[in-house]
C-alpha positions in Angstrom: -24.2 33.8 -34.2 -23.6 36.8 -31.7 -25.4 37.3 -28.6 -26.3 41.1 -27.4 -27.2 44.3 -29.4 -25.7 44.4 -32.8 -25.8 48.3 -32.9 -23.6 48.7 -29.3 -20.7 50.3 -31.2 -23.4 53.1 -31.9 -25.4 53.1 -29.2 -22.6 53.0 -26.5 -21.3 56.7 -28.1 -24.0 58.5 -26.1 -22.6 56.8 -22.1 -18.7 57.3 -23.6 -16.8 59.5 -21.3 -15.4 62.6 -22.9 -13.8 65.5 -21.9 -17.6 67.0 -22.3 -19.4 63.9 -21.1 -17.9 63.4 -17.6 -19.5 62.2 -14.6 -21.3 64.4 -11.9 -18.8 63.6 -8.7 -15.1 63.1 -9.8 -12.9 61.5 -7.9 -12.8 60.0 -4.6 -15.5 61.0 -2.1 -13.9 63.9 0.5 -12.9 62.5 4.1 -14.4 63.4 7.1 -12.0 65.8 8.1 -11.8 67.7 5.0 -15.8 68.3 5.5 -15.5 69.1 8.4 -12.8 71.8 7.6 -14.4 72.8 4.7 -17.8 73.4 5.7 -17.4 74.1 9.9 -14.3 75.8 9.6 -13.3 73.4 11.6 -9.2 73.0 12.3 -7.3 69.6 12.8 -7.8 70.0 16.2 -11.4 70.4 16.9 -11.4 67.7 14.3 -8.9 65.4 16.7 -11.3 66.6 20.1 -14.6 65.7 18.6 -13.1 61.9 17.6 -11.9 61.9 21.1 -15.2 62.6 23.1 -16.8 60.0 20.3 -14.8 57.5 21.6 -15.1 58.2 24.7 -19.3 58.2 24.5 -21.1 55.4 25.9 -24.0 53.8 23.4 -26.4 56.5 25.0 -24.9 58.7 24.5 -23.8 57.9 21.2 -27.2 57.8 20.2 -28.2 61.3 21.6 -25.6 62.8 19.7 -27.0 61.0 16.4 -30.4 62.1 17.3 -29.5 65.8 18.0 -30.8 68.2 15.3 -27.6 70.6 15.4 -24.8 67.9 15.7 -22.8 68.3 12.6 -23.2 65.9 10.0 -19.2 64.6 10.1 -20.2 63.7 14.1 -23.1 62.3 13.4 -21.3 60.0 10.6 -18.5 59.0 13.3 -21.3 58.7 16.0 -23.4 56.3 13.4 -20.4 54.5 12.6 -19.4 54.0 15.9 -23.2 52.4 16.8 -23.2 50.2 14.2 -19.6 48.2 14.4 -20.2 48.2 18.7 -24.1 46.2 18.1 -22.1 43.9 15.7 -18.6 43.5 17.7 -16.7 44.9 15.0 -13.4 47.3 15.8 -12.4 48.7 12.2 -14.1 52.1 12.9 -12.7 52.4 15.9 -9.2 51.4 14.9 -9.4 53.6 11.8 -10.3 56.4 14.1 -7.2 55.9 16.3 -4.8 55.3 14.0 -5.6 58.8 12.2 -5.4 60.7 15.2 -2.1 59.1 16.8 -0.6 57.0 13.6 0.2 53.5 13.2 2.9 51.9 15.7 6.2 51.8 15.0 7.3 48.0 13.7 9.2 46.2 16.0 12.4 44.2 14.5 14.0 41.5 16.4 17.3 40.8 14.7 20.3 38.0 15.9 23.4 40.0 14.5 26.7 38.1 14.6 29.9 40.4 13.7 33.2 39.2 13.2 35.7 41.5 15.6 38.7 42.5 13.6 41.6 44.2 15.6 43.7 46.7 13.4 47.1 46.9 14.2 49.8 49.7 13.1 53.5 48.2 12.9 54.6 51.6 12.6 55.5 52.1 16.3 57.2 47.9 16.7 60.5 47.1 16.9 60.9 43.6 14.8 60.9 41.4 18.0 57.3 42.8 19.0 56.1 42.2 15.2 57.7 38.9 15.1 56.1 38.5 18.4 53.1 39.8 16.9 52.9 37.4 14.2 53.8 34.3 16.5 50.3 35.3 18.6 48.0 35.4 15.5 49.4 32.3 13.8 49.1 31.0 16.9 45.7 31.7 18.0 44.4 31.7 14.6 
């Protein structure tokens, strides 16, 4: 015996996506940034100065700027971020925040490299004692 509706094949049609039946918000939601150039005119580096003061707020003033009328909402989204990770200890905004304005830090690799020195030697210029001499030295030394 199955379990569910029977007539799903049929009924599921009407929720199928199609290229008519698509959904209302495609694709990922828009970053702050591109908000905030989009709708302030805002460029990269107003964008990068308002982050900075942010950062730079203490909690009052954190929460002034949330409950300011004319703030801009991408501000106001950092500022409530910002709130909510410093009353629960948590640093993700905050280190989100930096590395988009300055980028990660370059990896650091600590490597032990052992090379092998290998002297080249032209003959061109020897007299046969000095090669034979040569010769003796390596063979002798290994």
């Amino acid at each position: 015996m199955s379990r569910g509706n029977p007539n799903i094949r049929n009924e599921g049609k009407a929720t199928r996506f199609t290229s008519e039946n698509q959904p209302k918000n495609k694709g990922n939601k828009p970053r702050l940034y591109t908000i905030a150039k989009n709708v302030y005119k805002c460029s990269y580096e107003d964008y990068k100065e308002g982050v900075l003061y942010l950062l730079q707020c203490t909690l009052t003033e954190l929460k002034e700027v949330c409950d300011k009328a004319d703030t801009p909402i991408w501000l106001r989204n950092i500022a409530r971020a910002l709130l909510k990770d410093s009353s629960t200890g948590d640093m993700r905004t905050t280190e989100e925040l930096i590395t988009r304005l300055w980028g990660k830090p370059k990896a650091t690799v600590e490597a032990e490299v052992k090379t092998e020195n290998k002297t080249v030697v032209s003959f061109g210029d020897m007299t046969p004692e000095d090669i034979a001499y040569f010769v003796a030295e390596v063979q002798k030394n290994g």
